[in-house]
C-alpha positions in Angstrom: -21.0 -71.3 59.4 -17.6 -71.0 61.4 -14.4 -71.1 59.3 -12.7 -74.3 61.0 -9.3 -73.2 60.3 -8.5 -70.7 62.8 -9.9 -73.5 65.2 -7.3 -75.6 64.6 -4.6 -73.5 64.0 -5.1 -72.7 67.8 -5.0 -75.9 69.2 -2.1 -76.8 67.4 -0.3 -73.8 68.9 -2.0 -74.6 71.7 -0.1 -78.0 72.2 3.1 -77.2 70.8 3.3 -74.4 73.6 2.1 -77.1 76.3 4.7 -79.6 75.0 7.4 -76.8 75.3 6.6 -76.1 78.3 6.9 -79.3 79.6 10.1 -80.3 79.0 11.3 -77.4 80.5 11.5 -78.8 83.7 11.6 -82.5 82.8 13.0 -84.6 85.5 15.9 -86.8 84.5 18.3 -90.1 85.6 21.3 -89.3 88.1 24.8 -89.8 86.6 28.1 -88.5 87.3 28.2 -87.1 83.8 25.5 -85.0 84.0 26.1 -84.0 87.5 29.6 -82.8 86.7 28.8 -81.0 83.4 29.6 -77.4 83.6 31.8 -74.4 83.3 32.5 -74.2 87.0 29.9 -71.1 87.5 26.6 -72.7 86.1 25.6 -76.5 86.4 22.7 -76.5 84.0 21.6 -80.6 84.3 22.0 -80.4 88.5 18.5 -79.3 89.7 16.8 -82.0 86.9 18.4 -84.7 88.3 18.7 -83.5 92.0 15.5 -85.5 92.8 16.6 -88.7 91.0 20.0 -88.7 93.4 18.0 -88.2 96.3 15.3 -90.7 95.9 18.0 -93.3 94.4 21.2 -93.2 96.0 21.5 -93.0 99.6 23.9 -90.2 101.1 24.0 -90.6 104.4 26.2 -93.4 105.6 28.6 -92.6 102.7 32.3 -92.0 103.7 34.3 -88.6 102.0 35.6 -91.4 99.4 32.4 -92.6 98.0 30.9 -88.9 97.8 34.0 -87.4 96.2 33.4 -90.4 93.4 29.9 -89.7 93.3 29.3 -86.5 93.1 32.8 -85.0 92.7 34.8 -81.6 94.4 31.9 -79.3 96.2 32.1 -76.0 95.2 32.1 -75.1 98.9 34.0 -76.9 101.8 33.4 -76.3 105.3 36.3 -78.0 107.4 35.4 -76.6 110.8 31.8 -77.4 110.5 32.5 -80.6 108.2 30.0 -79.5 105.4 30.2 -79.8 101.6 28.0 -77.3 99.9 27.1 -78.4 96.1 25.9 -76.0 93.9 22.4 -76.4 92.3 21.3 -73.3 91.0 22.9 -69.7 91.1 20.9 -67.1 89.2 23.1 -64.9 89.4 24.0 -63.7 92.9 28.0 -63.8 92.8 27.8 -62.4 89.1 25.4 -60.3 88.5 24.7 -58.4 92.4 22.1 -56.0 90.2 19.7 -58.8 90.2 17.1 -58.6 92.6 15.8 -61.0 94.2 18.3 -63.5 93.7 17.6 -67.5 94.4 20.1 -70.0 95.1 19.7 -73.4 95.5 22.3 -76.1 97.2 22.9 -79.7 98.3 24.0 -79.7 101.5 25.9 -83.0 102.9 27.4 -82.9 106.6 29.7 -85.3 108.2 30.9 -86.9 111.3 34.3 -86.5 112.6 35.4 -89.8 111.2 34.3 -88.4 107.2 30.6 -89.9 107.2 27.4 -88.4 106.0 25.1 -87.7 108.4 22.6 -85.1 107.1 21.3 -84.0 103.5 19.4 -81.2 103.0 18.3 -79.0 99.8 18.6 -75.2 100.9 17.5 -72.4 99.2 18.0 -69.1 99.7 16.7 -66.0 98.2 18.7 -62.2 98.7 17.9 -58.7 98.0 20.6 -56.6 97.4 20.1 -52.6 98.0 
């Protein structure tokens, strides 16, 4: 007869790692909080709550006011092309150009001439470096 011990030994190691695993990626609430926390390089809370701002709070229509109170400063403004670029993910591209591939992920909002959202799109962007 079969020891039973190493049985369960591996399905408890066998659930811890598929409990770990998924709360990796755990989708969270939208808050300003959360959105804002980071060190000004990496936002490490955007891209689990990304989905939860897009499903429950509706961008386009907003004026320049309401996004700069809801989602703060972008970390890229384009004035000619009136396009705030928020970071979501950077793995690494402006630091660390050895990396290769490297993804990048943003929220891009556009607006009309009179400071109104009129597009939102996710982009995402891989680059190889030589």
């Amino acid at each position: 007869m079969m020891p039973k011990r190493p049985i369960y030994l591996f399905a408890i190691v066998a659930l811890v790692v598929a409990i770990v695993a998924g709360c990796g990626k755990r989708k969270r609430e939208f808050t300003r909080e959360a959105w804002s926390f980071g060190d000004g390089l990496v936002y490490p809370n955007r891209e689990v709550i990304l989905d939860d701002l897009l499903e429950k709070h509706k961008l386009v229509g907003l004026n320049h006011y309401k996004v700069m109170q809801l989602l703060g400063t972008p970390q890229d403004k384009d004035t000619v092309k009136f396009r705030y670029s928020y970071q979501i993910v950077n793995d690494g591209v402006d630091y660390n150009p050895k990396k290769n591939p490297v993804y990048r992920k943003d929220l891009v909002l556009y607006f009309s001439n009179d400071s109104v959202v009129t597009k939102k799109e996710v982009i995402e962007k891989n680059k190889k470096f030589k």
